[in-house]
N, C-alpha and C positions, 0 to 999 in steps of 0.2 A: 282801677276800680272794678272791683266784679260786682255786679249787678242780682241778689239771690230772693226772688219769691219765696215764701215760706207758708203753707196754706196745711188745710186740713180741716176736719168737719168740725161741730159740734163737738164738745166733750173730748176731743183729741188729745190735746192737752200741747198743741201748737202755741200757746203764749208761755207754759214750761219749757220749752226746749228754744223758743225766743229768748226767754230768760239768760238760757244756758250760752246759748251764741252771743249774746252781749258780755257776759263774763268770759268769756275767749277772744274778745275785740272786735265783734259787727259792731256796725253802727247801724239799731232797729229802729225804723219806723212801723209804729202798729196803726193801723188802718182803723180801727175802735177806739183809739186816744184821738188821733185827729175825729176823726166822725164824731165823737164825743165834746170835743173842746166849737166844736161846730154848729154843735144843738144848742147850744147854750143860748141865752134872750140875748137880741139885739144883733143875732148873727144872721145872714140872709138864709143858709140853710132852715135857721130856726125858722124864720116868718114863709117859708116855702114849706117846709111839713103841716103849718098851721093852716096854711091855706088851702090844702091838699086833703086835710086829715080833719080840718074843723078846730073851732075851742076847746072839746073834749078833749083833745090830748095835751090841755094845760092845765096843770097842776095850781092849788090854789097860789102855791109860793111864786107865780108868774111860771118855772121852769117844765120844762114837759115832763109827762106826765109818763115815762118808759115804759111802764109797765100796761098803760093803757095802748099803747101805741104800737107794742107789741102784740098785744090781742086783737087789733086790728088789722098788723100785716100779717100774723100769722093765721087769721080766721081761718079752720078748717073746713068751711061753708063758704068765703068768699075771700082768700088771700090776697094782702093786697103790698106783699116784700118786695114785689116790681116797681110799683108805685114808690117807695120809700127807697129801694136803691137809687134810682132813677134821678132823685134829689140829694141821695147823700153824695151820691158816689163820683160824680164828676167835678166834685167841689176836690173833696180828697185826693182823685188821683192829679190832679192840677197841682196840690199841695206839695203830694209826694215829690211827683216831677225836678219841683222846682227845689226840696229838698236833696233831693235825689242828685241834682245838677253839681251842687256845692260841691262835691266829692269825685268829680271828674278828673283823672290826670290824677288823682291819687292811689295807693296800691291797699285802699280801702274795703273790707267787705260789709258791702249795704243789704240790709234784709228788709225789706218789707212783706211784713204778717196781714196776711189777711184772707180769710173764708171764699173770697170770690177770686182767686188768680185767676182760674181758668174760666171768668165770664169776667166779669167787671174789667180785665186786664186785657184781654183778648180773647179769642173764639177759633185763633187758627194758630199753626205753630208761627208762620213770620209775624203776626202780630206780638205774640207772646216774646221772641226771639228780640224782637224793637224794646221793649221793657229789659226782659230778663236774661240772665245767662246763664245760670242755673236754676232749677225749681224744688226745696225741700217738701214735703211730702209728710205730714205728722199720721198715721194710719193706727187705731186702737178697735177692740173687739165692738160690736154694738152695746152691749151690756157696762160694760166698761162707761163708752161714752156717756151713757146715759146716766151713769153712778156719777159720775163727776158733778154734769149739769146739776142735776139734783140737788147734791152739795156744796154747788158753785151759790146756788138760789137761797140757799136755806143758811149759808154764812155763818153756821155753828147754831142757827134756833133749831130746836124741835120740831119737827113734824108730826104732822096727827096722819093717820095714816087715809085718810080723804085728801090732803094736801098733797102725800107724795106720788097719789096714785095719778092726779092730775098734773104736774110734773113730770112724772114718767111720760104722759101721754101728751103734754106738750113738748118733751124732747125727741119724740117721738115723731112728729108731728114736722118741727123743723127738721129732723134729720130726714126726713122723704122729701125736702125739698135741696138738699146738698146732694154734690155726685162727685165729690173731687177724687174717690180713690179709684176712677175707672180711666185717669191719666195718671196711673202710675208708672206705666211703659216710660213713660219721658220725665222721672222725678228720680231724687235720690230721695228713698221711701224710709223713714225712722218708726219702727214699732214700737210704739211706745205702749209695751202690756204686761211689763212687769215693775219693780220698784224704781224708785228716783235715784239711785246708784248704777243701776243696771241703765236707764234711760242717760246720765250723765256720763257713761263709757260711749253708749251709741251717738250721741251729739257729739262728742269729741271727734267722735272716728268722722263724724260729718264734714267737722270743722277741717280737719286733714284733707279730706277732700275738697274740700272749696278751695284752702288757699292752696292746694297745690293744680287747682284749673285753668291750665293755660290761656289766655285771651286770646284764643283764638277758634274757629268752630272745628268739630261740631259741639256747641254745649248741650244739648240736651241729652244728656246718656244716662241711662236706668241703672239705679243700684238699690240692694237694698239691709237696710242696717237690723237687724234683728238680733239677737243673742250672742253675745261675745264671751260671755264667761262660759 
């Protein structure tokens, strides 16, 4: 089994190129489907955000209320995404784990996606090295990122342009709290800044690489996938 982190910021478009690595035979765990299947009522994360964060962030249909709950960890004036990783995240990575385990002994490639590798996951390289054995890297322009979110948010409605200017500046906003592309030195780094054809040559070339990574160290070695045609 090889073991591969797949991170990158906001807007990156690191759940595209998860995509693409499951259609080439990973088997992904996304860190935002479990964290999601976790908020849900009657799950201990859920009654641990409530506690944490109040009734406000319930929605009248009983389910939390995301979007409220997002303006509260991402308040510009008093951020509280420490608070709310704090509670998801050690449910998930226990999750993972023990997902993770099933595929021991086999000559598997496991991806787990998710925004915090290099915090939530570890903070040193032997810690990260205990998880992963390789780490992909989704890296895109700031502008770029920010085009995505926008239209990640807006799901095909219309925007007025009061809406997208606040948008822009909540994307803005969480990407000052991400850092993942200043451990690029130790990733194999995917540019993802031009079309979904060109992005779908550089994943492959990724894929190449992984399964041909030997299980043995050192894993961590820097490359990077940019422009192939």
């Amino acid at each position: 089994m090889l073991r591969v982190g797949l991170t990158g910021d906001l807007g990156s478009g690191k759940s595209t190129v998860a995509r693409m690595l499951a259609e080439r035979g990973a088997i992904v765990l996304s860190s935002d489907e479990m964290g999601r299947a976790m908020m849900q009522p009657g799950e201990a994360v859920f009654a641990a955000i409530v506690e944490q964060f109040g009734s406000g962030v319930v929605a009248a249909a009983g389910t939390l209320d995301r979007r409220r709950l997002a303006e509260l960890a991402f308040d510009p004036q008093a951020p509280r995404v420490e608070e709310l990783n704090a509670i998801v995240h050690p449910a998930v990575l226990a999750a993972q784990a023990e997902a993770v385990a099933k595929f021991a002994g086999t000559d598997k490639v496991v991806v787990v996606e998710s925004a915090l590798i290099f915090s939530a996951y570890g903070t040193t390289p032997e810690e990260l090295r205990s998880r992963f054995d390789r780490v992909v890297l989704v890296v895109a322009p700031e502008a770029q990122k920010i085009a995505r979110y926008v239209e990640r948010v807006a799901a095909g409605r219309e925007l007025s342009a009061e809406e997208r200017v606040a948008l822009e500046a909540d994307a803005r906003r969480r990407l000052a709290l991400q850092h993942t592309e200043v451990h690029a030195a130790e990733c194999l780094v995917v540019q993802n800044d031009a079309d979904v054809a060109e992005l779908a040559d550089r994943v492959s070339a990724v894929w190449d690489e992984l399964v041909g990574t030997p299980l043995s160290p050192p894993y961590f070695r820097a490359k990077v996938f940019n422009r192939l045609r």
